[in-house]
C-alpha positions as CSV (number, residue, x, y, z in Angstrom):
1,X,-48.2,147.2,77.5
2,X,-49.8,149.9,75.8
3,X,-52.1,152.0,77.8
4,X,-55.9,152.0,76.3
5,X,-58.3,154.7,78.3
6,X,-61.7,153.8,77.8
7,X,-65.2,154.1,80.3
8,X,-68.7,152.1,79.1
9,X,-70.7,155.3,79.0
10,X,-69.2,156.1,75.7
11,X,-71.5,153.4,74.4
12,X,-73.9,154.3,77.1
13,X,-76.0,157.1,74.9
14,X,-79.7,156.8,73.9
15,X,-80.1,158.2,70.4
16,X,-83.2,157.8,67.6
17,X,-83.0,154.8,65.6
18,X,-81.4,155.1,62.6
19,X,-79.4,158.4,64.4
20,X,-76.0,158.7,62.0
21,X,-73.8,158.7,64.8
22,X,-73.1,155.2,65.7
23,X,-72.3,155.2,69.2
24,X,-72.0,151.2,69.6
25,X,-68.8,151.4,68.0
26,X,-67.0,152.3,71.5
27,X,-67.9,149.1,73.3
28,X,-67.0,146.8,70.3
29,X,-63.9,148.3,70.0
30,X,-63.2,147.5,73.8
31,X,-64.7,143.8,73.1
32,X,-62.6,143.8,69.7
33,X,-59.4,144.5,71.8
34,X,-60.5,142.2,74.5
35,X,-60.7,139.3,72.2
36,X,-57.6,139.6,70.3
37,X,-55.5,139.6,73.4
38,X,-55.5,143.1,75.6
39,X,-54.9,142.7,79.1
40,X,-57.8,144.5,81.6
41,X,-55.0,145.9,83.4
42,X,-54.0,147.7,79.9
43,X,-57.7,149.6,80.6
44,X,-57.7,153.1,82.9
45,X,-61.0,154.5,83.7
46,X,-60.9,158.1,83.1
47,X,-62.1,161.0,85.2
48,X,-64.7,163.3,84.1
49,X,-64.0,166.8,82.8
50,X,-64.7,169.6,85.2
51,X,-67.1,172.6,83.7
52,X,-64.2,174.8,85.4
53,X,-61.6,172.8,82.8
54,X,-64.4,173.1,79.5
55,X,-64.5,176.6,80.3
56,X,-60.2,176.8,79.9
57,X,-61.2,177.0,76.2
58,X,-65.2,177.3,76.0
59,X,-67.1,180.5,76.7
60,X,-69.0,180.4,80.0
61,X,-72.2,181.3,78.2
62,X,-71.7,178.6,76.0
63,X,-71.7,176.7,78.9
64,X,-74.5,177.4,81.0
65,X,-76.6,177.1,77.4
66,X,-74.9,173.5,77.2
67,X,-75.9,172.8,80.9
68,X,-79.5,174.2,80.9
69,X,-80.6,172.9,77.5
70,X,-81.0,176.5,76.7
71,X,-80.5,176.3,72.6
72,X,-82.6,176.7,70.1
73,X,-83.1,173.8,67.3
74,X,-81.3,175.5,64.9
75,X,-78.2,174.9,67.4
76,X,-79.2,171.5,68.1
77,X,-79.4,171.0,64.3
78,X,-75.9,171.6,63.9
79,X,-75.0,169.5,66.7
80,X,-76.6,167.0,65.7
81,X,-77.5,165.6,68.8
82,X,-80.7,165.7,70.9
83,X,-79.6,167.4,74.8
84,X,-79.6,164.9,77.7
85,X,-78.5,164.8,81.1
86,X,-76.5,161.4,79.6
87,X,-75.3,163.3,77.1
88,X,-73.3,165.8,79.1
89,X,-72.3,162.7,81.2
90,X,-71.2,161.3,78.3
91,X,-69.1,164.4,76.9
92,X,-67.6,165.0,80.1
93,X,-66.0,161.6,80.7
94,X,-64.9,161.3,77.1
95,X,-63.2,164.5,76.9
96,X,-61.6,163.8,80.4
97,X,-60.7,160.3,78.5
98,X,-58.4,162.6,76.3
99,X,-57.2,164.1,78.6
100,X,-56.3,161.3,80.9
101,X,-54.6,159.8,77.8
102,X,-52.7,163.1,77.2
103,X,-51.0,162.7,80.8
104,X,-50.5,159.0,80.7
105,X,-48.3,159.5,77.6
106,X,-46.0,162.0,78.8
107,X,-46.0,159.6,82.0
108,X,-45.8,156.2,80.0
109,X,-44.8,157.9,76.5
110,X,-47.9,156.4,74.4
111,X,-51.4,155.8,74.7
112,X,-54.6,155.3,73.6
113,X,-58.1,156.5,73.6
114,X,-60.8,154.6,72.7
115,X,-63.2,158.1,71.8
116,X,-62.0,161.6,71.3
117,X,-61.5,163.7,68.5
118,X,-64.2,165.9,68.8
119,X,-62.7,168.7,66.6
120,X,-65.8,170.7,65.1
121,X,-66.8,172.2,68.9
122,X,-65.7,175.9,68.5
123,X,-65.8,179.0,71.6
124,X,-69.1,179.5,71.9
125,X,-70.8,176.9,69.4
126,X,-70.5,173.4,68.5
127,X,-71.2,171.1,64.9
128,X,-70.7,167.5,63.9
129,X,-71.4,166.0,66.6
130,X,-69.1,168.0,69.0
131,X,-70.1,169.7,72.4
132,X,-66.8,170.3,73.8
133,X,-63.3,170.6,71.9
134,X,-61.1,167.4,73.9
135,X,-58.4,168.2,71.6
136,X,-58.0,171.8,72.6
137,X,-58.8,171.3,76.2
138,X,-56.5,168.4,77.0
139,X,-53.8,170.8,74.8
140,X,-54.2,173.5,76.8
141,X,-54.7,172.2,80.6
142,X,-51.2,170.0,79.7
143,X,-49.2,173.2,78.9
144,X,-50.5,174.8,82.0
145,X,-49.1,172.1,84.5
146,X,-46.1,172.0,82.1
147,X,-45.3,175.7,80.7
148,X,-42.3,174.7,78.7
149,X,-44.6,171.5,77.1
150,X,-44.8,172.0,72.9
151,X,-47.9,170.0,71.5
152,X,-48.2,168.9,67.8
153,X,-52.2,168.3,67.2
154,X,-51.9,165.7,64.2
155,X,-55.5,165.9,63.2
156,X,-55.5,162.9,59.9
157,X,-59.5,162.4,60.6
158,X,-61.0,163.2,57.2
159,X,-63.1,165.9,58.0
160,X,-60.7,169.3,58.7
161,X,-60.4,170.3,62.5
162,X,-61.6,173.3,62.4
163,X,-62.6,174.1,65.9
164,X,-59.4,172.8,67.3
165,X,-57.8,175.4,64.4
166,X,-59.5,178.8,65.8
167,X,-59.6,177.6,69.6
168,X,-55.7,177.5,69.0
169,X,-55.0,180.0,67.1
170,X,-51.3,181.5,67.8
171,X,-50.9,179.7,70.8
172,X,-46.9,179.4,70.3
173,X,-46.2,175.9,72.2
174,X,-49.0,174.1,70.5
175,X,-49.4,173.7,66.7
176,X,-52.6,172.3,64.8
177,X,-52.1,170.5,61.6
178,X,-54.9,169.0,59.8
179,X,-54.8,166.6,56.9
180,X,-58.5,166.3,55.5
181,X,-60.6,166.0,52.4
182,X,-60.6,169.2,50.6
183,X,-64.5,168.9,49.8
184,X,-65.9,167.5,52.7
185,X,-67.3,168.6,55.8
186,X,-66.3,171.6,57.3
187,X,-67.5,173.3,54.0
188,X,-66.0,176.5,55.5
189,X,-62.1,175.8,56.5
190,X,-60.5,177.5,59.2
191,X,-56.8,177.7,58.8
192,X,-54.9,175.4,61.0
193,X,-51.2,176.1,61.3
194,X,-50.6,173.7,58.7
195,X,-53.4,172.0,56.4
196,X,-53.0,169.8,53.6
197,X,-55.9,169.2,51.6
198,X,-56.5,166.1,49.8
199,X,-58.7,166.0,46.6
200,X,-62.1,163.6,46.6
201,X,-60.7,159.8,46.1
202,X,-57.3,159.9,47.0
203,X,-55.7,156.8,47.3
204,X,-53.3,154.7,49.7
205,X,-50.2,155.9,48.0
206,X,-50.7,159.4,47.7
207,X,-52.5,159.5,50.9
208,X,-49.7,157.8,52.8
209,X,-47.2,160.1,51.3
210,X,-48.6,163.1,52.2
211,X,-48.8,162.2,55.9
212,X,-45.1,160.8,56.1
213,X,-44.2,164.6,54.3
214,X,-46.3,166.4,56.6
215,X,-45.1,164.5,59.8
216,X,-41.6,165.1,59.3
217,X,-41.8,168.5,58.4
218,X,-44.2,169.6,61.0
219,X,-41.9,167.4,63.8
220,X,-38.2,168.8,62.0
221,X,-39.7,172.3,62.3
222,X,-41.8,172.4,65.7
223,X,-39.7,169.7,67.5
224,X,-43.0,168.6,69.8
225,X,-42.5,166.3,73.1
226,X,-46.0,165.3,72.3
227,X,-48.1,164.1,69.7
228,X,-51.9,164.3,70.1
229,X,-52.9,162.0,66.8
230,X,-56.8,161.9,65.8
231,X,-56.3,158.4,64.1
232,X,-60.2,159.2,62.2
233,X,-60.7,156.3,60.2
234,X,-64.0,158.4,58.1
235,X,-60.8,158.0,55.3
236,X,-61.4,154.5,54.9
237,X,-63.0,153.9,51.1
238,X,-66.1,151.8,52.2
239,X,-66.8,155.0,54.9
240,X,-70.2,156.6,54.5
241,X,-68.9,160.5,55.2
242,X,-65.3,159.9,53.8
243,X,-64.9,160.4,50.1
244,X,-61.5,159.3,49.9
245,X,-60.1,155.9,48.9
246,X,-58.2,154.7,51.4
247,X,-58.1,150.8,52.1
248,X,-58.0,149.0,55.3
249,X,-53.6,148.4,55.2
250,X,-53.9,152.1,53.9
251,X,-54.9,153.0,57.5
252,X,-53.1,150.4,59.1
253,X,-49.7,151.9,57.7
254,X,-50.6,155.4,58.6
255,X,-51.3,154.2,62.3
256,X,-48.3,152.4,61.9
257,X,-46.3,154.4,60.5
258,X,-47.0,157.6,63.2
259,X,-46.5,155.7,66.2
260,X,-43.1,154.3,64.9
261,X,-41.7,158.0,63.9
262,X,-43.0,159.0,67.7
263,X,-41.2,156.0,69.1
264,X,-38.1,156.1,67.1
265,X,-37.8,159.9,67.2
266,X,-38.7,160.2,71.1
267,X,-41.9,161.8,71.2
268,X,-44.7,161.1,72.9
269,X,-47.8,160.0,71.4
270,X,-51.7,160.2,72.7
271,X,-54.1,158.9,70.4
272,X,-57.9,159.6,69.7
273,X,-59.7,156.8,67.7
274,X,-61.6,160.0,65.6
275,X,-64.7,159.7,63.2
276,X,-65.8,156.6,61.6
277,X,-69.6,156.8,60.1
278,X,-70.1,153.2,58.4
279,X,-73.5,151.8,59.5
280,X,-71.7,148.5,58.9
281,X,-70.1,148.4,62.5
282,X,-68.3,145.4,62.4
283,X,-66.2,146.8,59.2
284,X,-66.2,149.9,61.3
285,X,-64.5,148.4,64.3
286,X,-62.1,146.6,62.3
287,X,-61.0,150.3,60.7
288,X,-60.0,151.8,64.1
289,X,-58.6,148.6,65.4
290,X,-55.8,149.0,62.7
291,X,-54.4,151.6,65.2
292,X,-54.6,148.9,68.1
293,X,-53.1,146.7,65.8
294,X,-50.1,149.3,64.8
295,X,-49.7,149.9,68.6
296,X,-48.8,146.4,69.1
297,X,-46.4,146.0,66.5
298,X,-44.8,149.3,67.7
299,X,-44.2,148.3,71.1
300,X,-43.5,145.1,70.8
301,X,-40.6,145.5,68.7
């Protein structure tokens, strides 16, 4: 069996009605994979991040201001959140979700998280949504138990990872590649070790093809023991933030298709569900279950 890391608070989030950030989508997910024939023992509960870990890659000023509620609006803005004692909760536990699913697959060699991906949380700020970098952290805290570990960040969510890019930046055993929409949010890019850029509605074809390129020439040249995937399904066609024109079996055989060259080529594999912004949820669930879906093929073969 696969293992899936998930925890309730990551539904458990009180936001404004109408907020854009539709937090729901965790729980349905879990109910979605429930239904169609997970297992509860498939399900770990993960430990909360430490402040001492979030500071490994976040300044400790940006922490206390995180803690205290100590920034301005114009910060909170760019979040895009409003500051609770939940929503640290929240964060915490999510980002300890990653990294929980980060030592389960070099333990079990795949697994899954059912949140993560929260790639636009830089040093000492964060945007879109994103407090603390889980992609970076988890990264980094991994190749400090393991010194000799190499960690390919395959970032396919549509929007670039550009906090995961400069928190990274020339860290030899871990390398950052990001395959976004060229136009879309981050308006300003930060290099990644590798980004490909894909122009405004890109379809299944061309899409697929650049992440099957990409792949093996990132994996031929870096030779990871891990892959930490950000499966962001915001590159579906009928997504409200997305601008490309990806389908449903689009994502489906990119999921599919990264999990198989993992398993067929040795490497472990932890992956992030990523964005999705439909307000439609139950068209949004049934994007990121495509990577649930690919999971079981994978290991069932």
């Amino acid at each position: 069996m696969v293992p899936f890391i998930y925890d309730p608070i990551y539904s458990d989030l009180d936001l404004p009605e109408r907020h854009r950030y539709p937090i729901h989508k965790y729980k349905m997910l879990h109910q979605w994979a429930l239904s169609h024939g997970a297992s509860s023992e498939q399900f770990v509960r993960p430990n909360p991040l430490t402040w001492s870990q979030v500071k490994t890659v976040h300044s400790a000023d940006y922490v206390r201001k995180l803690k205290s509620n100590a920034f301005d609006k114009k910060e909170w803005r760019k979040v895009g959140f409003p500051w609770s004692t939940q929503l640290l909760t929240r964060t915490l536990t999510s980002a300890g979700g990653t990294f929980e699913t980060v030592k389960t697959a070099l333990d079990k060699r795949i697994a899954i998280h059912f949140s993560g991906g929260y790639h636009h949380a830089h040093h000492d700020w964060g945007s879109g949504f994103c407090l603390i970098n889980d992609l970076a952290i988890s990264a980094i805290l991994a190749t400090q138990a393991q010194p000799n570990l190499k960690i390919l960040i395959f970032d396919t969510d549509v929007h670039q990872g550009d906090g995961t890019a400069t928190l990274l930046r020339n860290h030899e055993r871990i390398f950052t590649c990001s395959i976004h929409g060229e136009r879309n949010f981050p308006f300003t890019k930060v290099d990644s070790d590798l980004d490909v850029a894909l122009p405004k509605g890109t379809t299944d074809g061309a899409y697929l093809d650049a992440v099957k390129h990409t792949l093996h020439k990132v994996a031929k040249d870096f030779k990871p023991d891990l892959i930490l995937y950000d499966a962001g399904v915001d590159i579906y066609r009928r997504d409200d933030l997305g601008h490309l024109d990806v389908s449903i079996e689009g994502i489906f055989s990119r999921d599919y298709f990264v999990l198989d060259y993992a398993k067929q080529n040795n490497i472990n594999l932890a992956a992030v569900i990523g964005g999705g912004y439909q307000r439609n949820l139950s068209r949004l669930i049934l994007a990121h279950a495509q990577l649930l879906r690919a999971s079981h093929q994978v290991w069932s073969d």
